[in-house]
N, C-alpha and C positions, 0 to 999 in steps of 0.2 A: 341584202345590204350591198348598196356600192362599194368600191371598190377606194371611192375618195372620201367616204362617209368613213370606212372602217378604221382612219385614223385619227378620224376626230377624238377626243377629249373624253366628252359624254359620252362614247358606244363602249366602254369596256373598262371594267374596274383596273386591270392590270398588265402583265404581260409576263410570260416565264420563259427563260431563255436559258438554253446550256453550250458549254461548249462539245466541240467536235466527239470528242470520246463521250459523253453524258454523265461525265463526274462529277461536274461543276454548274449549278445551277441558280441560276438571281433572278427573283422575280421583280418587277420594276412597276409604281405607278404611272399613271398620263406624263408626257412631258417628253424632252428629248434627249437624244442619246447624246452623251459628253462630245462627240468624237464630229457631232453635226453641230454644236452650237457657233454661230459668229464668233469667231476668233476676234472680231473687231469690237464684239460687245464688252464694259466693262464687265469686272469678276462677278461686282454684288448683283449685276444686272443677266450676266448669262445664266449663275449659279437658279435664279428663280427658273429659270425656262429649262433646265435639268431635271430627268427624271428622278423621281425618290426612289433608291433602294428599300422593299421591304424586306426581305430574306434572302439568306443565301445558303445552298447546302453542298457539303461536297460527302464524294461517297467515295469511300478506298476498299480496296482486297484485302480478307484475310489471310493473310500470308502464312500456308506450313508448309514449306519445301520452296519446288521452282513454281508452282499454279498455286493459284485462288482457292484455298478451300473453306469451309464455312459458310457461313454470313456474312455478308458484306457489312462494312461500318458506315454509317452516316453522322455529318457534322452538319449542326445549324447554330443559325447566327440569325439575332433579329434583332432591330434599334431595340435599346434601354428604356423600360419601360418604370420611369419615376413611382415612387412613391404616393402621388398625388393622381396618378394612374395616366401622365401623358406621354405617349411614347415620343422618344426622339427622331429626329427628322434625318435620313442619310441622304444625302445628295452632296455629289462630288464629281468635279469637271475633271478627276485625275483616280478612276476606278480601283485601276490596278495596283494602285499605294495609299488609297483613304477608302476603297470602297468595302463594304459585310466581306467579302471573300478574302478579303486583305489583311481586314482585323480578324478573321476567323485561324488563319495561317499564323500572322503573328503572337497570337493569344493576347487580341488587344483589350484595352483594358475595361473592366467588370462594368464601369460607369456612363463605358459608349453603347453592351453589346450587352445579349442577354444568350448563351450559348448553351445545346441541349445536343447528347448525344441519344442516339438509340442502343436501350437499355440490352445487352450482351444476353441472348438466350442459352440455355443451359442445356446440357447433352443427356437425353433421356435413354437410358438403355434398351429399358423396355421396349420400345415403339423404334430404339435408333433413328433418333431424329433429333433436333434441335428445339425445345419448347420454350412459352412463354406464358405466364398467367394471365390471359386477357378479361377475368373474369365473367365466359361464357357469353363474352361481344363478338368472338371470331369462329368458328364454327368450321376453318379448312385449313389445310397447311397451306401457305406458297410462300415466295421467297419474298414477297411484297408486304408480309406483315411485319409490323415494326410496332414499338414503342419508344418515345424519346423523355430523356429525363435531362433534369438542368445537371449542370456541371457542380453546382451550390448547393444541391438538393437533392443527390440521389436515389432517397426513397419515396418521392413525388413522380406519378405519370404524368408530363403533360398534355402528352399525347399520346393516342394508341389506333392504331389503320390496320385494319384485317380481311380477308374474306370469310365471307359468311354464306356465298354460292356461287356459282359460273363465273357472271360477271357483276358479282355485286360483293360491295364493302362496306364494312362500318367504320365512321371517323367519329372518336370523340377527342374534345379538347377542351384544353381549361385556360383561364386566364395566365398569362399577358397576351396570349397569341390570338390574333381576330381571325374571321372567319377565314378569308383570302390567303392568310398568310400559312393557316392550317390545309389548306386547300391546294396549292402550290406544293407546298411539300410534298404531300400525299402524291400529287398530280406526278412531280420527276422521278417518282418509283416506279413508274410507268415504263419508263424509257430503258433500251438496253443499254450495258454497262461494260463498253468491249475494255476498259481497264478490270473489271471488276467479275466478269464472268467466263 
């Protein structure tokens, strides 16, 4: 694929992006970054040509003592996903005060954002390790497996990312979350976490 094709519209569902330390990650539909739009265009007219926020996650240190030890914590944040099962649209010419990472910081509110942490594993003696009930979908220990649960909901998985060998994982997920935006998540567990490790 070209190099002028790769920004086209049609060649790619999405785009995952984090910042410098790999804490902070937003994955974004086709469209442009706020910071490129014509300033000279009106609001309601640049706001279309703005990319959609579809998620956002940040990851922090467990903290006992002066270093990270444990599990690291993960937040997600994904547009409000109605009643009538239409998700909300995020797009915003002003990220860093209206954008998923923003209301995920602020703990904005329940109506805009639909927020899931990853469910706390528990300290197994026996084996001295940190466990998780994946019910027999994960098959290895690593630091990459997760499960996230709603903040509204805690005894629902909505998600669960494991290995199961070398280099292979299992993702399931359940509704509000589509496939991309399950996908994305999973994907910035990938990245190293110099906050976080």
């Amino acid at each position: 694929m070209s190099k002028a094709s790769s920004k086209d519209a049609d060649a790619f569902l999405g785009k995952l992006r984090s910042d410098f330390l790999g804490i902070e990650w937003v994955a974004y539909g086709p469209g442009l970054n706020p910071s490129k739009v014509d300033t000279k265009l009106l609001a309601a007219h640049a706001m279309q040509q703005v990319r959609e926020e579809l998620v956002a996650v940040q990851y922090t240190a467990s903290k006992w003592g002066a270093t990270a030890k444990g599990p690291r914590k993960m937040g997600v944040v994904i547009p409000h996903t109605q009643p009538n099962g239409e998700r909300l649209v995020c797009r915003t010419l002003t990220p860093q005060s209206e954008g998923l990472l923003a209301l995920l910081k602020s703990g904005g509110s329940a109506q805009l954002i639909d927020t899931y942490n990853n469910k706390p594993p528990k300290w197994n003696d026996t084996i001295g390790a940190y466990v998780l009930n994946f019910n027999k979908r994960v098959t290895e220990a690593s630091v990459k497996n997760f499960q996230l649960i709603s903040t509204t909901d805690p005894e629902t998985v909505y998600l669960q990312f494991g290995r199961v060998g070398k280099e292979v994982f299992n993702l399931d997920f359940r509704y509000p979350m589509s496939p991309f935006q399950a996908f994305a998540m999973c994907l910035s567990s990938f990245d190293y976490k110099l906050g976080c490790e």
